[in-house]
Each structure stands twice: as structure tokens, then as C-alpha cells.
N, C-alpha and C positions, 0 to 999 in steps of 0.2 A: 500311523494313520495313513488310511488312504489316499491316492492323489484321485479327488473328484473333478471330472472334466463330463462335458456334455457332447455324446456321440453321435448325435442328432443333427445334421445342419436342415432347417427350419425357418425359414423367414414369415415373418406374422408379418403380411402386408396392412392388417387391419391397424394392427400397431401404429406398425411406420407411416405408415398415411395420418396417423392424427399428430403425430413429435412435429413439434414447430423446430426449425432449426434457427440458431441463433444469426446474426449475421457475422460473415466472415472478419471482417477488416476492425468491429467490437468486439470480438473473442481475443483478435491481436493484440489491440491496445488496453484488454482488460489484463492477457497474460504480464506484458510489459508493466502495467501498475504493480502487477505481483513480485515482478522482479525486483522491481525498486523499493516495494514494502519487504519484501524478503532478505532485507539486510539489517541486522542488531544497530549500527548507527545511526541511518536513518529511520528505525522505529522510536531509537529514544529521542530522536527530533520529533519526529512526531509527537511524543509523549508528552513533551514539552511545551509544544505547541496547543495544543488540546483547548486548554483556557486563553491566552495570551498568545498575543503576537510578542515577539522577539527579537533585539539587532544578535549579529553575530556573534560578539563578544560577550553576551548574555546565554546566549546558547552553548559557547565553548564553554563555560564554567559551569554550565549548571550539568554537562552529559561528560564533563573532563578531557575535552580534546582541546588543541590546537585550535586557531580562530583559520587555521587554512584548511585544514585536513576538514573543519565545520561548512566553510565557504565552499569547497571542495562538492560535499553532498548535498549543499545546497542547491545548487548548480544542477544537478544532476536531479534530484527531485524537481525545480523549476521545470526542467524540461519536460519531463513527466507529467506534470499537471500537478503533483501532488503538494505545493506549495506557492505563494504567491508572496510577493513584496509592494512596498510601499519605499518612498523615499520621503525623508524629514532630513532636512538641510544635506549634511554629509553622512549621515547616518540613517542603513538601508533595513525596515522593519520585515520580518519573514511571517506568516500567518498559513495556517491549512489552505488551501486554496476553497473546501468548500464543506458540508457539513458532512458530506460522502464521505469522505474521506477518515473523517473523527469517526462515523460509524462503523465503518470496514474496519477501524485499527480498534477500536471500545468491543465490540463483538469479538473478535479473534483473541481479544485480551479476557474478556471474560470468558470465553469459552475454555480456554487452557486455564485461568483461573479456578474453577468451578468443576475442573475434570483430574478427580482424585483418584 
């Protein structure tokens, strides 16, 4: 096969005058949520999270890790936005932070579902 490349340089000013561009400093910390959703352990926190909030030691057993190596990516999602806690006495509950979130991770999951 051929290598198809365009020999043309052409700028459609009509074009690019109508593209809205995103804002900068929202493209950053939308790549950064990708980051932190781009890791198999903290999807299946996520996964789990979905319906129910959850303490740690309910999370370690249900994805089969450690309650540190859990608290670990907890931590690390908190920072990110991508989850939120509650506390009840000594015992610290973890929940999506928001419905955004379940959305982004339910679309990406159906989509690779659904794509045979």
C-alpha cells in the first residue's frame, strides 16, 4: 500500500475561524483524570464504586489487593477528583466523587464491550 500524505499546505482560514478552542488549564486536568482512569486498579475501584460507597477493607476484597496498596490508589484518585470520602466514627467511606465520573468509566466500558 501506498503512503498517502497531503502535498498541499493550505490553511482554510474559514475553517479555523469558526473551531472554538477548548481552554488550556481544562484540557490539562481533563488529560490528568485520563491518567488516573488509565490504570486497571483504579478502574476496578471504580467499578466497584458504581452503586455503593465503600470503606477500604470492603474494596481490598472485593478487587483482591491489600487494604494499602487500596488506600494507596485511593489517595491518589482523592487527589484527582475522581473520588470522595466520608467518615463514620473510625471507619472512612470512599464514593465517586460525582455522576461524571460513573459516566466516563460506563461509556468507555460499554463501548469496548459492544465493539467486536
Amino acid at each position: 500500500m501506498k503512503n498517502i500524505r497531503c502535498d498541499v499546505t493550505h490553511v482554510h482560514q474559514d475553517v479555523i475561524k469558526n473551531v472554538k478552542r477548548s481552554d488550556e488549564l481544562v484540557l490539562k486536568n481533563t488529560s490528568n483524570l485520563f491518567k488516573i482512569l488509565g490504570n486497571e486498579t483504579r478502574l476496578k475501584i471504580v467499578d466497584v464504586l458504581i452503586e455503593n460507597e465503600l470503606c477500604v477493607c470492603d474494596i481490598a476484597v472485593l478487587i483482591d489487593m491489600t487494604q494499602s496498596a487500596v488506600s494507596h490508589q485511593l489517595s491518589m484518585m482523592k487527589k484527582g477528583g475522581v473520588v470522595k470520602y466520608r467518615k463514620e466514627g473510625v471507619i472512612i467511606y470512599y464514593s465517586l466523587n460525582d455522576n461524571h465520573i460513573k459516566d466516563i468509566y460506563e461509556t468507555a466500558y460499554n463501548h469496548i464491550a459492544n465493539c467486536k
